[in-house]
N, C-alpha and C positions, 0 to 999 in steps of 0.2 A: 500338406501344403507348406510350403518353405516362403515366410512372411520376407518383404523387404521393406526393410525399417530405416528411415530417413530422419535426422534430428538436423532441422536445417536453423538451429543458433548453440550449438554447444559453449561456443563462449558466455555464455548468460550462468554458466557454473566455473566454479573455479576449477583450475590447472589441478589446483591439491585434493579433489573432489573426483573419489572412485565412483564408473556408472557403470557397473557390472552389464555383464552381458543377458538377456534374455534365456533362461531354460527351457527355449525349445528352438527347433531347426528352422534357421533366422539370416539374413546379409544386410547384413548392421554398415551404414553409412551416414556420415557425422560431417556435419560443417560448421565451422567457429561463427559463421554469420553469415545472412542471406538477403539480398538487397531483393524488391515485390518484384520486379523485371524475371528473378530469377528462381521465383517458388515454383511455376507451373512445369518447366525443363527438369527439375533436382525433383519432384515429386511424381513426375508422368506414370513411373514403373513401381511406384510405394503402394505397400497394402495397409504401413503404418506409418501415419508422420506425429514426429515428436516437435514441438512449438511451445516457444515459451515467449516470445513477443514476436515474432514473426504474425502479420494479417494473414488469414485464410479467410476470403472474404466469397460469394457466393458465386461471382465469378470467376476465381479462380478456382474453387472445388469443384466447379460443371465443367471442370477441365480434365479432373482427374475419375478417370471410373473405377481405378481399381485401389481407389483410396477404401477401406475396410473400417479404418479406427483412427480418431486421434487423440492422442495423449498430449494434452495440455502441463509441461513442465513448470507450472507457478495454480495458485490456487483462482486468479482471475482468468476469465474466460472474455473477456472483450474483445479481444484478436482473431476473435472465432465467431461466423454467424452462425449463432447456434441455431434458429430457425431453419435457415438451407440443410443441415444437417439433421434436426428434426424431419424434417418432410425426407430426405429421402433416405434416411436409416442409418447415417453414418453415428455411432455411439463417438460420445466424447468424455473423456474421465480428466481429472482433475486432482490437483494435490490439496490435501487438505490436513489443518493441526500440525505442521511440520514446525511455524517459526512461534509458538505458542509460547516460548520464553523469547525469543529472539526480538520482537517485534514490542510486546510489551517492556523491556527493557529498556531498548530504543527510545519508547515511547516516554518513557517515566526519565530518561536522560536529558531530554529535549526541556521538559516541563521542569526539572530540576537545574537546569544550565538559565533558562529563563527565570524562570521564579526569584531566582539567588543572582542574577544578571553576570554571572562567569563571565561571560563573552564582554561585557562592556567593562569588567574591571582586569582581565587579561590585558585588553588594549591598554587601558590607563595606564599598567602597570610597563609597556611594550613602550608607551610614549614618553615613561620617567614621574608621572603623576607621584606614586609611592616616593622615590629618591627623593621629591622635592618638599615632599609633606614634612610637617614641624609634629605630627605626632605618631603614633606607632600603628593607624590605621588611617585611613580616610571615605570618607561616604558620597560618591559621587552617582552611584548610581540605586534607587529604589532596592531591598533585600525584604522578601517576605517569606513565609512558609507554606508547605502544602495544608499541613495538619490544620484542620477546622476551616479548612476549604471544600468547595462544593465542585465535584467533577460529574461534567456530562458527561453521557457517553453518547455516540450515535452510531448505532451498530452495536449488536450484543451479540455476535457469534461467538465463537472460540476464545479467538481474540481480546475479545471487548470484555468477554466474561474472566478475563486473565488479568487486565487489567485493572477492571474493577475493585480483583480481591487485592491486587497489592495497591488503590488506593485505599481501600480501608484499612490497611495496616499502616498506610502514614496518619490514620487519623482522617480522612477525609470523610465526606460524604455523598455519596455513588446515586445520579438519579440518571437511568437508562431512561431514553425518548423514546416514546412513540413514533410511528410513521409521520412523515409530515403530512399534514393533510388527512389524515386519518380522524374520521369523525368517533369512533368508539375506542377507547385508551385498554390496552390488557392489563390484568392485575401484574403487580410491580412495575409499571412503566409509569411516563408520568409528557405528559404533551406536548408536543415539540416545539409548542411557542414557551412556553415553559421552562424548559431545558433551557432554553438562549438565553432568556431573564436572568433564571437566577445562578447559571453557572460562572464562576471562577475559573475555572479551565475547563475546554470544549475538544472534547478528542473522538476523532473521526474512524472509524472503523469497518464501515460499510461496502458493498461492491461499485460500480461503475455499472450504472443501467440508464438507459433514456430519462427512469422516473427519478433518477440519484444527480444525475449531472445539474452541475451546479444546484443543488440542493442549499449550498451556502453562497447566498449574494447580497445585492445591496439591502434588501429590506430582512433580512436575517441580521444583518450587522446592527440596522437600525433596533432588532431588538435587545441587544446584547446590555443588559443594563449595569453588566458590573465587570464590563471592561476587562476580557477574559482575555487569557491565551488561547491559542488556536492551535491544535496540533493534529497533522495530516497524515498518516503515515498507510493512508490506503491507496487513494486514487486521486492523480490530479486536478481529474476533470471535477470533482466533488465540488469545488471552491473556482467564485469567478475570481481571477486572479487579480486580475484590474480592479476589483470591488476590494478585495483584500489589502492592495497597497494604498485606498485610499480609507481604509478603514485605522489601518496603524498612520497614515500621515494626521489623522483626524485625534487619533487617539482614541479610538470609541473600541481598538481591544488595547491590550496591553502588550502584546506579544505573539510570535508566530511562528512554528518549527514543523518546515514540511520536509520529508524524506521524497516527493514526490512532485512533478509537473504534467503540464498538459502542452507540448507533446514530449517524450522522452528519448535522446536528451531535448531539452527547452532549446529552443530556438534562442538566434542570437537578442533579440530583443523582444523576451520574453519577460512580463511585470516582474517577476519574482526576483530576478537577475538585477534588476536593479535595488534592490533591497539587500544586496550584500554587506554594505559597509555601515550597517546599523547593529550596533549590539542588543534588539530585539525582535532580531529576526534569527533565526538559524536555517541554511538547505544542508540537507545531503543526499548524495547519489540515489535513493530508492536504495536504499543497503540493510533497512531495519531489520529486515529477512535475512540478511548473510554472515549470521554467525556458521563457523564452521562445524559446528553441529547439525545446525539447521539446514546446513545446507545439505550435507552428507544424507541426512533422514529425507530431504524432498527426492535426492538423486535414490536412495531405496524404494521409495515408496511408488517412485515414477515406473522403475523397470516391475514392483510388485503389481501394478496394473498393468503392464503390456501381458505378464503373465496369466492376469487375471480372466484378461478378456481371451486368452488362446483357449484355459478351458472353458471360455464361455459363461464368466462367472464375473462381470464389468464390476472393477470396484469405485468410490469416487466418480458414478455416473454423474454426467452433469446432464446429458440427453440422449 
């Protein structure tokens, strides 16, 4: 059988990022991006669609019959009802481990630019602050250390567990949470009210699920008792956004560095977008993931499961 394989957002990898062709008998068609109007027309004739923020949503796959597989290009699957898919057989795979230095780097950048407040003495320094100073430094913004600080984690995949090891190479001290809500704690975990309490910085690394959204809102902040930083680098939706800008107005964390919104891009007057012109806050694009390593390894690892599934052998199943 001769598969037709449809990747309807190739723009979501870079220009300089080889995607090799599938090794077996295949009519490979590829779009830079694909507006919802236009998934069910570019997919009618696909036996595999490739999706990496494009919605496939339950009504749009009861459209397609001779959809076979899809291969989800990023390691979240939210753009995908995987239930529709479950009930009627469509396997769906997934990347996984690809940004496993990328993501934690990111991640330890944000916390270190915050911690040391970079972004508010760059400014000082932009607006003449340093020229005007009478000594060979000046102190205008808060400078503390990681080392003998307490980091949450929330989320201990791949990921979280990368993270982890290099915060205890700064000296830190690593308590992974428990589910929230979770009446019995696993050994090494420690309880998700808990975690809020006593962390100094709270880094987020979890999926995007109905039981996850907004997992951090107002009465999480209210437990936040040592005025942490916040750092995002999963899923938008994790964090009420509107709780969060009036948690840093409040002061009840310290700081906030999300690689991520809800929706993406953020809408024009979206909380977070107003929080630009403070030096404790940091956004960027959703980029933690795109070192060009990492990106290179998801684009292998994506065409190694289309091949997967030809002999019949799904890797990174997700259903």
């Amino acid at each position: 059988m001769r598969h037709r394989i449809v990747f309807l957002d190739r723009a979501t990898l870079k220009e300089s990022i080889e995607v090799r062709r599938p090794d077996f008998d295949h009519e490979w068609v590829e779009y830079e991006s694909t507006r919802p109007d236009q998934v069910v027309e570019r997919l009618k004739d696909a036996t595999i669609a490739i999706v990496n923020k494009v919605k496939l949503t339950a009504d749009v796959l009861s459209q397609l019959p001779n959809l076979e597989f899809i291969a989800e290009a990023a390691t979240g699957t939210d753009n995908i009802d995987l239930d529709y898919c479950r009930e009627r057989g469509i396997p769906v795979s997934n990347i996984s481990g690809y940004a496993i230095e990328a993501v934690p780097e990111h991640t330890f950048a944000m916390m270190l630019a915050l911690r040391r407040n970079l972004v508010g003495y760059q400014r000082d320094i932009a607006a003449g602050e340093w020229q005007r100073s009478n000594q060979f430094c000046f102190f205008t913004h808060p400078i503390d250390d990681l080392a003998g600080q307490t980091l949450g984690l929330i989320g201990t995949g791949a990921i979280g567990d990368a993270v982890a090891r290099i915060a205890e190479a700064f000296g830190m001290t690593v308590l992974k949470a428990e589910r929230k809500g979770a009446t019995d704690c696993r050994p090494g975990y420690t309880p998700f009210a808990e975690v809020l309490k006593s962390s100094h910085v709270l880094s987020l690394h979890c999926p995007l699920t109905p039981q996850t959204r907004h997992l951090i809102g107002p009465a999480e902040f209210e437990q936040m008792q040592q005025h942490p930083l916040l750092i995002n680098t999963a899923r938008g939706g994790l964090v009420d956004e509107a709780a969060l800008v009036k948690a840093l107005d409040s002061g009840q964390i310290a700081g906030a560095g999300f690689d991520v919104t809800t929706p993406e891009p953020p809408e024009p007057d979206n909380a977070l977008l107003t929080l630009l012109d403070r030096p404790n806050f940091i956004m960027t694009p959703h980029v933690a993931w795109a070192s060009q390593r990492a990106m290179q390894r998801l684009a292998d690892q994506l065409i190694d499961n289309l091949e997967a599934f030809y002999q019949n052998e799904i890797e990174n199943r997700v259903v």
